[in-house]
N, CA, C and O of each residue as an XYZ file, in Angstrom:
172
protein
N     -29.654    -48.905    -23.913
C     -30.543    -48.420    -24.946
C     -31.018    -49.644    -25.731
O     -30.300    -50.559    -26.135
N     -32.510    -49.502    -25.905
C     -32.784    -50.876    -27.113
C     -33.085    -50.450    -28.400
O     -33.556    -49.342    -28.658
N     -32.713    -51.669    -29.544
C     -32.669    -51.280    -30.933
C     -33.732    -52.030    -31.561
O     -34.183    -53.055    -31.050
N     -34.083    -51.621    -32.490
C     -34.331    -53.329    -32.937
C     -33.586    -53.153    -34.296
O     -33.282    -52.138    -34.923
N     -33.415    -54.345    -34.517
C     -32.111    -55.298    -35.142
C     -32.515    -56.224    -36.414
O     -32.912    -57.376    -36.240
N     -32.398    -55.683    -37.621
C     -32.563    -56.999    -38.637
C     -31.192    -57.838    -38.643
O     -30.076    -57.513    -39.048
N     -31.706    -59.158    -37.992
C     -30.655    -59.700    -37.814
C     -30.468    -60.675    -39.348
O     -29.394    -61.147    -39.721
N     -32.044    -60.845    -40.217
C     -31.089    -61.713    -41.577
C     -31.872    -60.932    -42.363
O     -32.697    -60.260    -41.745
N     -31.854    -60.805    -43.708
C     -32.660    -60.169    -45.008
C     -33.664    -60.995    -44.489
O     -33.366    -62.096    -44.026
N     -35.239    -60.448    -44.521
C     -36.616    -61.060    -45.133
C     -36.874    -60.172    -44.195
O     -36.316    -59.218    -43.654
N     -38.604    -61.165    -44.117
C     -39.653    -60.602    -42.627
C     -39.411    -59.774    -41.432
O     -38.278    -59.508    -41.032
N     -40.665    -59.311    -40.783
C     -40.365    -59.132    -39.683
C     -40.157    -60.104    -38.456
O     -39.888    -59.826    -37.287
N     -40.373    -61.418    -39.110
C     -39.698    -62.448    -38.487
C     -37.802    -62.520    -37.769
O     -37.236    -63.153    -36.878
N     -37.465    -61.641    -38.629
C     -35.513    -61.556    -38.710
C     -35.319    -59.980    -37.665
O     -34.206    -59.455    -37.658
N     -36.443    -59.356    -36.859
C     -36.125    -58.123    -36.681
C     -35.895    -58.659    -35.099
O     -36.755    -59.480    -34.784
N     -35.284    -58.477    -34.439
C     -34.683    -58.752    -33.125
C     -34.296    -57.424    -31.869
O     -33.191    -56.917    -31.677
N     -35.360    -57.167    -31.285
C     -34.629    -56.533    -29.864
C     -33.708    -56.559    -29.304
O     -33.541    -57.592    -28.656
N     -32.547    -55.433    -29.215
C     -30.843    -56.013    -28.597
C     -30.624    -54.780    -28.050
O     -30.580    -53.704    -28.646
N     -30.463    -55.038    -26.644
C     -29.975    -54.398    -25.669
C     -28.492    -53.614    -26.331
O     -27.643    -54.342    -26.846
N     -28.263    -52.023    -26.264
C     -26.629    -52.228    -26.610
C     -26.708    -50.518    -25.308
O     -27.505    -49.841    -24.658
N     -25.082    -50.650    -25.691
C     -24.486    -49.626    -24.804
C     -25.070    -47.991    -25.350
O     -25.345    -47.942    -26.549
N     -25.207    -47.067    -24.775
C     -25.370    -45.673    -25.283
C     -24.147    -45.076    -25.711
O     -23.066    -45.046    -25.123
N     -24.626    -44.385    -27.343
C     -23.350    -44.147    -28.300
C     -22.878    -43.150    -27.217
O     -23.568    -42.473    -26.455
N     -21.182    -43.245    -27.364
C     -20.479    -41.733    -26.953
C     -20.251    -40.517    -27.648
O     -19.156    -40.362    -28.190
N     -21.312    -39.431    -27.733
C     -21.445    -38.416    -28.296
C     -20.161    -37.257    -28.155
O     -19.567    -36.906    -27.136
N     -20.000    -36.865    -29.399
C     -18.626    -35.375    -29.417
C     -19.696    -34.431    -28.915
O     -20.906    -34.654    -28.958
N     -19.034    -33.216    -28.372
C     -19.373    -32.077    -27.490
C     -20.456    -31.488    -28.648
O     -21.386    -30.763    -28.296
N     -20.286    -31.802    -29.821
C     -21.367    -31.295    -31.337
C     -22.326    -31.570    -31.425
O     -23.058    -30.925    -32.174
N     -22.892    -32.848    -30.588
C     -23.703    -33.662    -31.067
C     -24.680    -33.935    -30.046
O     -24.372    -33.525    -28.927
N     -25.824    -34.550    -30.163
C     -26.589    -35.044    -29.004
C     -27.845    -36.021    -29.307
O     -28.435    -35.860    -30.375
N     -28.174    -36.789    -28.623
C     -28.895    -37.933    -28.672
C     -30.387    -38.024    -28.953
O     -30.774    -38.159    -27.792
N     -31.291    -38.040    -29.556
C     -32.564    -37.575    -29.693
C     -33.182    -39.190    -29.202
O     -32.885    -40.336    -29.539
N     -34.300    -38.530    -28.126
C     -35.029    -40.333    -28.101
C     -36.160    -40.311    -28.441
O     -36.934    -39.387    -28.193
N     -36.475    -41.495    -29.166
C     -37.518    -41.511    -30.208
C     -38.622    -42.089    -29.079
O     -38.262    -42.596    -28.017
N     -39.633    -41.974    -29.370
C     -41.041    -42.242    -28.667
C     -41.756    -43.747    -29.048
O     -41.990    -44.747    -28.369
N     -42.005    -43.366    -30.606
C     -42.408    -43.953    -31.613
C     -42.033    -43.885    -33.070
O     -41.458    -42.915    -33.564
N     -42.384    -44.954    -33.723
C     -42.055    -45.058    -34.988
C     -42.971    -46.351    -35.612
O     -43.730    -47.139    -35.047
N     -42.530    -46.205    -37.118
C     -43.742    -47.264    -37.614
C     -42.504    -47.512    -38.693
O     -41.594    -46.829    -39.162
N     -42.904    -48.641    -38.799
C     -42.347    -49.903    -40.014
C     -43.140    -49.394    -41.210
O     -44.298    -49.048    -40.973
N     -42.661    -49.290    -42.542
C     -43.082    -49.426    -43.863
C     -42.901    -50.448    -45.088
O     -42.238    -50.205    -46.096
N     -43.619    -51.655    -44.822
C     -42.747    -52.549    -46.004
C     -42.540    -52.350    -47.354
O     -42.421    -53.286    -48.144
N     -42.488    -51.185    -47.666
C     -42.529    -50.265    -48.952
C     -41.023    -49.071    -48.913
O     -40.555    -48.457    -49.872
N     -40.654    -49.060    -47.785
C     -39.607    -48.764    -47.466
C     -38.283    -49.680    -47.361
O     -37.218    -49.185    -46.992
């Protein structure tokens, strides 16, 4: 699964793509995959 990653406080200079493992979900729960999304620097 890929993330992206603020790897230090500031810019979107510090935001980093990182490969990681898929979480292990309880029998409760389940994984939603996102399509898209948008950045807000007001957020």
């Amino acid at each position: 699964m890929k993330t992206i990653t603020l790897i230090n406080f500031g810019g979107v200079e510090n935001f980093e793509l990182v490969e990681v493992d898929d979480p292990k979900l309880n029998d409760n729960e389940i994984l939603v995959k996102i399509k898209a999304t948008t950045f807000n620097p007001i957020d």
